[in-house]
C-alpha positions as CSV (number, residue, x, y, z in Angstrom):
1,X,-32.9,-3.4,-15.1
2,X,-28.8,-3.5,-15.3
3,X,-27.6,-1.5,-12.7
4,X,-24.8,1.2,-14.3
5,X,-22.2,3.1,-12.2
6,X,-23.4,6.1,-10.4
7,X,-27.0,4.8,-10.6
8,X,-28.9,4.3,-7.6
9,X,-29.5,0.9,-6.2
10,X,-33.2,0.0,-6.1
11,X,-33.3,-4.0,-6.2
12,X,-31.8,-7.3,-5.2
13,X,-30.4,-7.6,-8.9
14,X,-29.4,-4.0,-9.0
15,X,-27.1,-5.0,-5.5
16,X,-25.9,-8.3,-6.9
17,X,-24.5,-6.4,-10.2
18,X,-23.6,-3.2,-8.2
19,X,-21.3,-6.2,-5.9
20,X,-19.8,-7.4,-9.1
21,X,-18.6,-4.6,-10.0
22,X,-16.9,-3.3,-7.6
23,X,-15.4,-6.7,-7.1
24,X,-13.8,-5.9,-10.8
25,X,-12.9,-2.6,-9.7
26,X,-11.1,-3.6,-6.7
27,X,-9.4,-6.0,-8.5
28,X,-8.3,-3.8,-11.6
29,X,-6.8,-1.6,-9.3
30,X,-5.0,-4.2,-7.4
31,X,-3.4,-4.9,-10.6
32,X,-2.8,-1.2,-11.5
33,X,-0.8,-0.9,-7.8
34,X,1.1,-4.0,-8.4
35,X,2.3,-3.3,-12.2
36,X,3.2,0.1,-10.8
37,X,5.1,0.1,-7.5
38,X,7.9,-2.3,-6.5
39,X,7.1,-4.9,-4.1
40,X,10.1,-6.7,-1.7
41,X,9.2,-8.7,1.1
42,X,11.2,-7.8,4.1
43,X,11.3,-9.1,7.5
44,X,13.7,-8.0,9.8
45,X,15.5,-9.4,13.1
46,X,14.7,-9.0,16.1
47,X,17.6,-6.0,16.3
48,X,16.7,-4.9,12.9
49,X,13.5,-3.7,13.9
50,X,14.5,-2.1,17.0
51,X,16.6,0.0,15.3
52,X,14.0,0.9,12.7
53,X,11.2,1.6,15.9
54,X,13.9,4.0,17.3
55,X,13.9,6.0,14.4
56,X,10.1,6.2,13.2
57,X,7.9,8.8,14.3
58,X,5.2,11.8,13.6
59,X,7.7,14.2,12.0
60,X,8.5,14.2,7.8
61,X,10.6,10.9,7.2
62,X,9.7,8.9,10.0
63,X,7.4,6.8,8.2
64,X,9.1,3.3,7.4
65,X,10.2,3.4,4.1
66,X,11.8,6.8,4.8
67,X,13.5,5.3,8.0
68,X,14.8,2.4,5.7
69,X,15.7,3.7,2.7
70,X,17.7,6.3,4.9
71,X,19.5,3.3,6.9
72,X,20.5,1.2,3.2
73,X,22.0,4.4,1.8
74,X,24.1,5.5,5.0
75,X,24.9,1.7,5.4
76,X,26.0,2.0,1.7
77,X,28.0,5.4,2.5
78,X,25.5,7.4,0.0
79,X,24.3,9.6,3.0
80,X,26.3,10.8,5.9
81,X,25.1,9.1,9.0
Protein backbone atom coordinates (compact mmCIF):
# COMPACT_ATOMS: atom_id res chain seq x y z
CA UNK A 1 0.00 0.00 0.00
CA UNK A 2 1.43 3.77 -0.64
CA UNK A 3 0.60 5.75 2.10
CA UNK A 4 -1.22 9.28 0.80
CA UNK A 5 -1.66 12.45 2.92
CA UNK A 6 -4.38 12.49 5.36
CA UNK A 7 -4.51 8.65 5.31
CA UNK A 8 -4.03 6.81 8.41
CA UNK A 9 -0.78 5.01 9.18
CA UNK A 10 -1.28 1.28 9.47
CA UNK A 11 2.35 -0.29 8.59
CA UNK A 12 6.15 -0.01 8.82
CA UNK A 13 6.01 1.07 5.01
CA UNK A 14 3.08 3.27 5.45
CA UNK A 15 5.61 5.18 8.49
CA UNK A 16 8.70 5.08 6.36
CA UNK A 17 6.73 6.97 3.29
CA UNK A 18 4.49 9.01 5.83
CA UNK A 19 8.54 10.19 7.19
CA UNK A 20 9.51 10.99 3.72
CA UNK A 21 7.17 13.08 3.19
CA UNK A 22 7.01 15.21 5.66
CA UNK A 23 10.76 15.40 5.26
CA UNK A 24 9.81 17.05 1.63
CA UNK A 25 7.34 19.14 3.22
CA UNK A 26 9.52 20.53 5.86
CA UNK A 27 11.89 21.24 3.45
CA UNK A 28 9.58 22.98 0.70
CA UNK A 29 8.59 25.24 3.22
CA UNK A 30 12.00 26.06 4.37
CA UNK A 31 12.53 27.18 0.89
CA UNK A 32 9.15 29.04 0.64
CA UNK A 33 10.30 31.07 4.13
CA UNK A 34 13.68 31.78 2.74
CA UNK A 35 12.63 32.94 -0.99
CA UNK A 36 10.20 35.11 0.90
CA UNK A 37 11.52 36.95 3.92
CA UNK A 38 14.91 38.79 4.19
CA UNK A 39 17.51 37.19 6.12
CA UNK A 40 20.74 39.36 7.81
CA UNK A 41 22.86 37.94 10.21
CA UNK A 42 23.32 40.28 13.12
CA UNK A 43 25.30 39.97 16.14
CA UNK A 44 25.65 42.64 18.33
CA UNK A 45 28.23 43.93 21.15
CA UNK A 46 28.23 43.48 24.19
CA UNK A 47 26.55 47.24 24.64
CA UNK A 48 24.54 46.72 21.70
CA UNK A 49 22.51 44.16 23.22
CA UNK A 50 22.08 45.79 26.39
CA UNK A 51 20.49 48.40 24.98
CA UNK A 52 18.19 46.21 22.90
CA UNK A 53 17.33 43.98 26.40
CA UNK A 54 16.38 47.42 27.97
CA UNK A 55 13.89 48.03 25.48
CA UNK A 56 12.10 44.55 24.76
CA UNK A 57 9.20 43.43 26.56
CA UNK A 58 5.43 42.02 26.72
CA UNK A 59 3.79 45.07 25.41
CA UNK A 60 3.10 45.71 21.19
CA UNK A 61 6.68 46.48 19.79
CA UNK A 62 8.80 45.01 22.24
CA UNK A 63 9.60 42.03 20.32
CA UNK A 64 13.22 42.39 18.68
CA UNK A 65 12.73 43.27 15.32
CA UNK A 66 10.36 46.04 16.55
CA UNK A 67 12.99 47.22 19.19
CA UNK A 68 15.66 47.29 16.26
CA UNK A 69 14.11 48.45 13.47
CA UNK A 70 12.90 51.40 15.91
CA UNK A 71 16.68 52.01 17.09
CA UNK A 72 18.10 52.06 12.94
CA UNK A 73 15.42 54.55 12.02
CA UNK A 74 15.79 57.08 15.12
CA UNK A 75 19.63 56.47 14.75
CA UNK A 76 18.95 57.46 11.03
CA UNK A 77 16.73 60.57 12.23
CA UNK A 78 13.44 58.86 10.43
CA UNK A 79 11.76 58.62 13.93
CA UNK A 80 11.90 61.07 16.78
CA UNK A 81 13.74 59.46 19.59
Amino acid sequence: MTWQPGQPIVSASDDAEWRAWRKAQKREQQRYRRSVYRRIDYYPSDEAQALIDARTGNHAGGDYSSVIDRLILTAAGELPE
